[in-house]
Structure formats: C-alpha cells, structure tokens
SEPADO-628367 format. One line per 8 residues: number of its first residue (from 1); their letters; for each residue z, x, y of N, C-alpha, C. Coordinates in pm, whole numbers. Each point is the difference from the previous one (the first is absolute). Layout:
// residues N
NUM	A	Z:X:Y:Z:X:Y:Z:X:Y | ...
This chain:
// residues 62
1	XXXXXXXX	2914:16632:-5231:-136:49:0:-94:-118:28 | -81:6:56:-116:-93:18:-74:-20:-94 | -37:-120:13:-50:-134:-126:-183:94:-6 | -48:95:88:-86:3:-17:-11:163:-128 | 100:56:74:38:133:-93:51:-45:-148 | 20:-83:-40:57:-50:-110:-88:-11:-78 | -68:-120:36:-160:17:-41:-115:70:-51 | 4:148:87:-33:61:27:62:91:-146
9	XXXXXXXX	160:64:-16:29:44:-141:-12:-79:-110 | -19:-150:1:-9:-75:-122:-130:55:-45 | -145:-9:136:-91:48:-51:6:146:-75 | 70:95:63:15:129:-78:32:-13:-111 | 61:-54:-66:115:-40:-146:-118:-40:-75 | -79:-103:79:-102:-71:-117:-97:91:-32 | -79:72:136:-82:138:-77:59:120:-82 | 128:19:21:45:71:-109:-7:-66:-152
17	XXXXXXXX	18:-125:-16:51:-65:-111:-177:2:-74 | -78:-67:116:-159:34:-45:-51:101:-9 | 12:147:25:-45:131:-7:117:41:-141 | 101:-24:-19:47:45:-106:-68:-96:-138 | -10:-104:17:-69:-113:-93:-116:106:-55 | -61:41:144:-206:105:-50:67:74:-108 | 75:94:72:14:147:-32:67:-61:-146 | 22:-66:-61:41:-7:-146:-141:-59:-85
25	XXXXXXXX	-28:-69:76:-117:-40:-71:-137:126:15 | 21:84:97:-79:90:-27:37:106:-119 | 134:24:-16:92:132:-66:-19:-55:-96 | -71:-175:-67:12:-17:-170:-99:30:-51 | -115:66:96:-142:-2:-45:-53:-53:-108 | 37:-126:11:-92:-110:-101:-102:-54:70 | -48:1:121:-91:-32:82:-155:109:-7 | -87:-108:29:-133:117:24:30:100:101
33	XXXXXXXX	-81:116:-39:-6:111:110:-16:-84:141 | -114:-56:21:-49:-62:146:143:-111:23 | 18:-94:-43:176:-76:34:88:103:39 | 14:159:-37:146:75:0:-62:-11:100 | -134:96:31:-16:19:159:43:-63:95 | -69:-133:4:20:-108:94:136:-1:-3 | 103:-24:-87:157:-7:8:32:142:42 | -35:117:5:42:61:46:-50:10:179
41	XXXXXXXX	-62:-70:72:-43:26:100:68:-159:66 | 51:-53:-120:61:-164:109:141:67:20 | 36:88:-82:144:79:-13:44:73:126 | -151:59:40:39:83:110:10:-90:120 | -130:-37:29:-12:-137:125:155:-60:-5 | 51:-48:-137:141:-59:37:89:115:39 | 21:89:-22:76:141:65:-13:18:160 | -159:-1:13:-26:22:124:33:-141:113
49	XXXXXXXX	7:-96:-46:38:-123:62:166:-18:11 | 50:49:-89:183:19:-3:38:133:148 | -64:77:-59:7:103:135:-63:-62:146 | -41:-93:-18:-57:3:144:130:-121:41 | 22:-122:-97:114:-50:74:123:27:6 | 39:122:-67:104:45:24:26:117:132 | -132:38:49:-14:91:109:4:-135:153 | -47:-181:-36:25:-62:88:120:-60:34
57	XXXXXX	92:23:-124:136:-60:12:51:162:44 | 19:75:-1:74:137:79:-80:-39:159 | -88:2:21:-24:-25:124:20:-139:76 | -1:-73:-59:96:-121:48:194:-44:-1 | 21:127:-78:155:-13:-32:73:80:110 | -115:170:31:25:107:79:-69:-38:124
C-alpha cells in the first residue's frame, strides 16, 4: 500500500481514538451544559472528518 494511504488510515485511527475520547467525556456528564455542547459538536466534526478520509482512501485505493 502506499506510504500516502497509510497515513491517511493512521489519521483515521487517531480521529476515532479522539471522537471516542469526546463521546465518553460527554456520556459522564460532569461537564457544563455549554462544554457537553461544544463536545458534542467537536464529536461530530470528528465523525464527519473520519468519513470524508475514508471516502479519499476508497477513491484512491479503487
């Protein structure tokens, strides 16, 4: 596989590892209402950023 696709899933691995990090720290609700928010909206952005490089590694693999 290419050194650039590699890269490319390490980054996937790390936004998973950081979007699962939110989503616990949101699920302990020891945080202010306004913090869940914000963690809940860095949660998604990291979701939506995993989907987009995983839609550039299928199109660079296919």
């Amino acid at each position: 596989m290419d050194e650039h696709l590699l890269l490319l899933e390490s980054a996937v691995t790390a936004i998973d590892e950081a979007a699962s990090a939110v989503k616990r720290e949101v699920e302990r609700d020891r945080l202010a209402e306004t913090t869940l928010a914000r963690l809940s909206t860095v949660e998604a952005e990291l979701n939506r950023s995993r989907i987009s490089l995983e839609k550039i590694i299928r199109d660079e693999m296919g």
